[in-house]
C-alpha angles and dihedrals in degrees: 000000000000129000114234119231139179099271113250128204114265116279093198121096131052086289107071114184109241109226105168125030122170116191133197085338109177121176124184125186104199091313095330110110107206097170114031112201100309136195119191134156133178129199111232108262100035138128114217121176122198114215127176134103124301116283087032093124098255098124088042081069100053092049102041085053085046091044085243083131137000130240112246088214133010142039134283109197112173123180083002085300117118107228086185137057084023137131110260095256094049087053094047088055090044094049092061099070090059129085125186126182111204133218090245108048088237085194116151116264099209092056135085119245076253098055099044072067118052092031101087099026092054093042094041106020099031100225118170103248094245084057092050094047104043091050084051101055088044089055093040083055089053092047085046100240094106088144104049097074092114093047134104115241092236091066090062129079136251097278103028072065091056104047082047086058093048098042075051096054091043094053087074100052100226120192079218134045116192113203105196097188099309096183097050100094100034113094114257089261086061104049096084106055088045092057098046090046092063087034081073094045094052088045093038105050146038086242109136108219135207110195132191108190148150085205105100101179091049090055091042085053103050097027133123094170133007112217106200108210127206128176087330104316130085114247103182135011129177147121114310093251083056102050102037091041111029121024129184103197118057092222086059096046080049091050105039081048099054095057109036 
């Protein structure tokens, strides 16, 4: 089964479509700079890991692109539309074509599986209830918890919790899906059927993805391109075979061989 998305234009061709651009984007917490003046753009369609150590600036990137956190300088454009600086109701436009799956499933315990589903995409989308829920027990069936709709999400397991999380980012048909370390919180056992499951979603659909992960076989597997992060710039990018084989930058070949 196939995951329906919001068409994009082709990405094939000597034209790409460019989808996310960040300029110039600078973030402080207190003296600390986490991002340092960074430009970044990815084609629609794409799959672009981030890889360096923590407090790189890799999960900055995730939130600033959800309005979890503001850059202090710079601009954020996304589908030609600017998400900051931006007035409120432009950003709340702009929002809605992006999906993120946390580390921690962050679903909402009083509710059913079902509901974790419809919810957003009745009250942002408006969408009539049947059409919400039909769309959430197709993607449930693809995640292969058809028949957890009635459930709370505390009687599942950890990953049951994350491919809820993930049928819940994909009921919104986002342009663009974030992955903040979706593996970080599952037991070992669990790992594997998480990843693959996003492994068919990458293969399956048009959805350009920004991923932040430890997993390195994972990233060499979806990617289209591996951005290597270092104290808030990015020091190497490249195909995976590239990046994990033949590194440029010695902080990178430190890096790639420290955690494969």
């Amino acid at each position: 089964m196939s995951v329906e998305t919001r068409k994009q234009p082709a990405v094939t061709g000597t034209l790409p479509t460019e989808l996310i651009r960040l300029e110039g984007v600078t973030k402080r917490f207190g003296d600390n700079t986490v991002l340092d003046g960074l430009d970044l753009s990815v084609d629609a369609g794409r799959h672009v890991t981030l890889i360096g150590p923590s407090g790189s600036g890799k999960t900055t990137i995730l939130r600033l692109l959800m309005t979890l956190a503001k850059p202090d300088e710079g601009t954020i454009t996304v589908d030609g539309q600017r998400l900051f600086p931006a007035p409120e109701k432009q950003v709340r436009e702009v929002r809605k074509k992006i999906g993120m799956v946390f580390q921690q499933f962050n679903l909402f315990p009083n509710m059913s599986v079902l509901r974790n589903l419809t919810e957003a995409p009745v009250r942002v989308l408006g969408l009539s209830r049947d059409e919400a829920e039909a769309r959430a027990r197709e993607l449930l069936d693809l995640v292969g918890l058809a028949d957890k709709c009635d459930a709370k999400p505390t009687r599942l397991s950890g990953g049951q919790q994350q491919r809820v999380a993930i049928a819940r980012a994909l009921a919104m048909r986002p342009q663009v899906l974030l992955l903040d370390e979706v593996t970080s919180a599952l037991d070992p056992e669990l790992v594997a059927g998480v990843l693959d499951l996003l492994r068919d979603i990458a293969r399956s659909t048009d959805i350009t993805m920004l991923c932040v992960t430890h997993e390195m076989g994972f990233a060499r597997d979806i990617s289209d391109q591996v951005l290597m992060f270092d104290a808030g710039r990015v020091i190497e990018a490249g195909p995976p075979e590239k990046i994990f084989g033949d590194p440029e930058r010695e902080r990178t070949r430190e890096f790639v061989s420290a955690v494969l």
